[in-house]
N, C-alpha and C positions, 0 to 999 in steps of 0.2 A: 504494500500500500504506500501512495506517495504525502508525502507533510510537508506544509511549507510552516518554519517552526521561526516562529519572532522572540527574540530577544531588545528589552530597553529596561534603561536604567537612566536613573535622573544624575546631573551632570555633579553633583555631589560625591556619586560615591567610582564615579567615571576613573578607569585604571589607570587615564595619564594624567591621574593628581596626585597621585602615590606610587612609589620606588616598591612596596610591595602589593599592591594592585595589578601594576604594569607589569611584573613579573612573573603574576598568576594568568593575564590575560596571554600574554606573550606562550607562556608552555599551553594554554587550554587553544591559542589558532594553531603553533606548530603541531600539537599532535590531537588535533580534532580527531581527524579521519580514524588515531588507531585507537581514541576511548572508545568513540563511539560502534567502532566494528565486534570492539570487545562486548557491545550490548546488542549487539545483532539491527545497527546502525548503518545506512550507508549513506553520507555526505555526496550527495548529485553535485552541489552547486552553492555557493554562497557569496554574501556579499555584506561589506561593513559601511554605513553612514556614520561614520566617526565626531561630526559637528553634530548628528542626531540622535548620537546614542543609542545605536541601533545596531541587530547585525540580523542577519534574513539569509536562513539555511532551505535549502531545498533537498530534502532527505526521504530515504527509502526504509520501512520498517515493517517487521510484522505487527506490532502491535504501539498506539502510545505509547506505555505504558515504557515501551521498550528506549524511547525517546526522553519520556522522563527519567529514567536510571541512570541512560548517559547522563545528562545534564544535572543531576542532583549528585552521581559520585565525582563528576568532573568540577562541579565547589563553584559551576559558573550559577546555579540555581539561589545562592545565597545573595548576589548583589542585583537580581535582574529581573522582570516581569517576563514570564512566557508567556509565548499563546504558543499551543500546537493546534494547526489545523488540518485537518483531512482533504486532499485535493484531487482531482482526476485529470488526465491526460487530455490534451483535444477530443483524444479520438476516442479515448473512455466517456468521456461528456458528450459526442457527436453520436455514441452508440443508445444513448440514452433518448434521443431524438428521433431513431430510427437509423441512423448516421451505418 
């Protein structure tokens, strides 16, 4: 199943205001790909708004839930508002039209 999984956090607690923030954000983008694989996670696609405090994964999962484990063992769940949302393909959504 695909998730487009939003991360934001208010510009207070933002990692490049802190020397130990910046250095937890820093190990959680270098090895996204291998926490998250360890929760049966696969990272498609991502992208950081850094002025907006934001970062926006496009990830492959069997379950939420499995979404939430990455991101609560990987320590990024304690500074950050999720949203996980469940999403379909063009053609998964074109099939639902008759597509």
């Amino acid at each position: 199943m695909h998730y487009i999984v939003t991360l934001e956090h208010p510009p207070s607690l933002c990692a490049l205001g802190s020397p130990e923030r910046k250095a937890a954000m820093l190990a959680f983008l270098t090895d996204a790909d291998g926490s998250a694989v360890a929760q049966g996670v696969t990272i498609d696609d991502a992208w950081v708004d850094t002025v907006g405090h934001q970062q926006f994964y496009a990830v492959s999962a069997d379950t939420a839930g499995a979404i939430e484990s990455w991101l609560i063992d990987s320590g990024i769940a304690l500074t950050n508002t999720i949203h996980i949302r469940p999403v379909r393909t063009r053609e998964e959504a074109a099939e639902l039209f008759g597509g």
